[in-house]
C-alpha positions in Angstrom: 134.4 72.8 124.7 134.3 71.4 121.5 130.9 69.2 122.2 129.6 72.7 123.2 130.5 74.4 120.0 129.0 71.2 118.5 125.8 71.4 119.9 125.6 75.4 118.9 126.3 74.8 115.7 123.3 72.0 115.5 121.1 74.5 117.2 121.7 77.4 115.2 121.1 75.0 112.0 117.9 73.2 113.5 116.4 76.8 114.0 117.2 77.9 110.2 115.6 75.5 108.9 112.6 75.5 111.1 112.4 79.4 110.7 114.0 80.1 107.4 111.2 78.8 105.4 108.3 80.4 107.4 109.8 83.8 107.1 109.9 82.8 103.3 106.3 82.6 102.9 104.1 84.7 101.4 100.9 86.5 102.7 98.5 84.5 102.2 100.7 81.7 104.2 100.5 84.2 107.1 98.9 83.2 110.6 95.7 85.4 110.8 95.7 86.1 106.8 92.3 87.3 105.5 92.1 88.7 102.1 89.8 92.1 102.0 89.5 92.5 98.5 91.0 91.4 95.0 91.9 94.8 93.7 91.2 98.2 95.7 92.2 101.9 95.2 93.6 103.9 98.3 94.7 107.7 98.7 96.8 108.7 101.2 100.1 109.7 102.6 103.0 107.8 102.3 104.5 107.4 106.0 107.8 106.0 108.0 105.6 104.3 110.8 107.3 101.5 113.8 106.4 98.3 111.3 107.9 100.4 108.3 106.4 102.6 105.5 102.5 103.0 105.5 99.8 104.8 103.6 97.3 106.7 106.4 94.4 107.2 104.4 92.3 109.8 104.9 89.1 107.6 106.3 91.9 106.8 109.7 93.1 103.4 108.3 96.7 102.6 108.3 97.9 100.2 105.7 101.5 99.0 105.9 103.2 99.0 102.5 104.6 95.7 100.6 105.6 95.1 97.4 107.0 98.1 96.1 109.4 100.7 97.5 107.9 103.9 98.5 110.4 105.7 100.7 110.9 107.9 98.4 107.7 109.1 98.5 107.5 109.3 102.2 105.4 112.2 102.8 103.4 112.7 99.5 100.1 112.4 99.0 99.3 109.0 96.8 96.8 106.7 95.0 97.8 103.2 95.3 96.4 100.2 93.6 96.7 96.9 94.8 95.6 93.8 97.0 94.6 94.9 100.2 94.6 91.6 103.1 95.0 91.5 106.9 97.0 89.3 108.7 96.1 90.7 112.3 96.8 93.3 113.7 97.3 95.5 110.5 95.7 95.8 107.0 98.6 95.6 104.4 98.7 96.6 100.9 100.7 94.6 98.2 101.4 97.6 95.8 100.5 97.1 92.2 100.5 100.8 91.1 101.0 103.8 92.6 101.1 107.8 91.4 101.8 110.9 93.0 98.1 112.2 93.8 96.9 115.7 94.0 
């Protein structure tokens, strides 16, 4: 029993350190990452989607929200600015600014 709990205890550790510091990584560290743009503006709704909050723009695009917390905004219309980049499948925005828009 006790080499059992020994060998869980090695695993779990073994996989924290593999994992641990790729969940630590940034964006541009992601598998897929392409950068879109340096600076862009987008205006859209804020949005509780299945990969978390989102702005749907009014052109169809989706882009999933990182860097600041909207949720409180969930629903309103907004202009964003910020780095927009794309590590597949979605475009994500990394939230410099953001007001309320009209």
């Amino acid at each position: 029993m006790r080499k059992h709990l020994a060998v869980l205890i090695l695993t779990v550790f073994a996989l924290v350190a593999v994992v641990g510091p790729a969940a630590a990584r940034g964006p541009k560290e992601w598998p897929g990452y392409k950068a879109l743009s340096d600076s862009s503006t987008i205006t859209g709704v804020v949005a509780n989607t299945d990969d978390g909050l989102a702005i749907k723009a009014a052109d169809g695009k989706e882009y999933l929200v990182h860097g600041k917390d909207l949720s409180a905004m969930v629903g309103k219309k907004v202009t964003v600015t910020g780095k927009i980049s794309q590590p597949l499948p979605k475009n994500v925005v990394t939230v410099e600014s953001v007001k309320e828009a009209k």
